[in-house]
Structures are given as structure tokens and as C-alpha cells.
N, C-alpha and C positions, 0 to 999 in steps of 0.2 A: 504494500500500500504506500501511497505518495507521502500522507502525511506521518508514517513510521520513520519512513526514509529521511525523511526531511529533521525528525526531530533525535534521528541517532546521529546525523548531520551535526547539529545544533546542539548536541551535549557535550560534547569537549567546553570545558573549564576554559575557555577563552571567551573575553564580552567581543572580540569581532566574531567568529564565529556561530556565538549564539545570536548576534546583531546579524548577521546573514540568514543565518534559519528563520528570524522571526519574520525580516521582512520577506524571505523568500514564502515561507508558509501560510501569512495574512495573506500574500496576493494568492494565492492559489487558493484559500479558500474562499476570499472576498469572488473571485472570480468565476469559483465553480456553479455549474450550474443546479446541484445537488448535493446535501450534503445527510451520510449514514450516519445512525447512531454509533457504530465503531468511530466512526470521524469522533462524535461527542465526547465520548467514552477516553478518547485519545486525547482531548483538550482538556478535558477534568484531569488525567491522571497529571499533565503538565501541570494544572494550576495547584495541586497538592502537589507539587515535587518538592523537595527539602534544597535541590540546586535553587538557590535563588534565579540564575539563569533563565533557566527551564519554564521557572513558575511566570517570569518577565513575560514567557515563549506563549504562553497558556491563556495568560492573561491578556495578552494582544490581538489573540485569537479568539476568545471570547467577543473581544468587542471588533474586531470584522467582522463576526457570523451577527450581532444585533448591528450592526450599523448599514450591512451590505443582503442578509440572508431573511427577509420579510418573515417565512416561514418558520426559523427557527428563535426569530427574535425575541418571543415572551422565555421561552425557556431557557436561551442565553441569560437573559434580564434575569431571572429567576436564582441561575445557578450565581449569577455574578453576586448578585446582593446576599446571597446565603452566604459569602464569602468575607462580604463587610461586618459578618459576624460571627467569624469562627474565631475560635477560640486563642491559635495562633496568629501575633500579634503582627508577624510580616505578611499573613499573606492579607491578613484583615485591614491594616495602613496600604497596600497594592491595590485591593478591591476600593478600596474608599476615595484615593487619590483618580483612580480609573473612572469611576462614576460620577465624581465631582468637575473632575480636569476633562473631562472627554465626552463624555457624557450629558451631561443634565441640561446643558444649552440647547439638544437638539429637540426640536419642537416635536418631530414627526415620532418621538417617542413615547409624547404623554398620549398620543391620541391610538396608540399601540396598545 
């Protein structure tokens, strides 16, 4: 799968390289026409990763599929905000700064 490939890519302990997966991975998913639960499944395990990196990778990907994926956007939304309230404290300052910074300006959300 594309997006496996992409994000064993993007795990090497280097921020250029995980800066190469993530923008390589957002457009590919921004782009795609269809997006599987394994896709989901493979973004969530990013945004729990313990790599900071990774969790970066996950989290960018989250908000391409609500920014760009109509269809999956309440449930991106859903997963994201369950995040600005987990329990650990990095990935819940990532989810907050993501929603605040990236997020909340855009109109076509609230009406989502």
C-alpha cells in the first residue's frame, strides 16, 4: 500500500525526511480520489506514535482528509478533537495547536 510505503519512508529519525513523507503523503491523500478504512486505520496509528515525527506525519494527515476528503470529514473532525483530549500531553498540545492554527477559520467546517 502507498500510504505504508510512504510512512516507512518517513520514519527515519530525520525532520527532512519525515518533512518529505509528510508533505509527500498529505498530497497523495489530499489528492486521492478514495480513501479505505486501512488508509484511517494507518493515520491513527501515526497520530499515536511515540516518534514525535510520525505523530507530526498523522496529524497533517488528519487534517488533509477534513480539509480536502468531504466524505471523511466528520470523522477526521471526530478523531482529531478526541485527541485534544487525550490524556498525553504532546499529542493533546498537537491536536489543539492543529485545530486552533489550521482549522477553526475555515467556514465550510461549521456548516459540516
Amino acid at each position: 500500500m502507498i500510504v505504508e510505503g510512504l510512512v516507512k519512508q518517513g520514519s527515519a529519525d530525520t525532520e527532512t525526511a519525515a518533512a518529505d513523507a509528510q508533505k509527500l503523503l498529505t498530497k497523495v491523500l489530499a489528492d486521492a480520489p478514495a480513501i479505505d478504512e486501512g488508509t484511517m486505520d494507518t493515520v491513527s496509528v501515526l497520530c499515536d506514535d511515540e516518534n514525535k515525527l510520525l505523530r507530526q506525519v498523522g496529524m497533517s494527515c488528519l487534517r488533509a482528509l477534513i480539509v480536502n476528503h468531504q466524505a471523511w470529514r466528520t470523522e477526521c473532525l471526530r478523531r482529531l478533537l478526541e485527541y485534544t483530549v487525550a490524556k498525553d500531553e504532546t499529542i493533546r498540545k498537537a491536536a489543539i495547536r492543529l485545530v486552533a492554527n489550521k482549522l477553526f477559520g475555515l467556514t465550510y467546517l461549521v456548516k459540516s
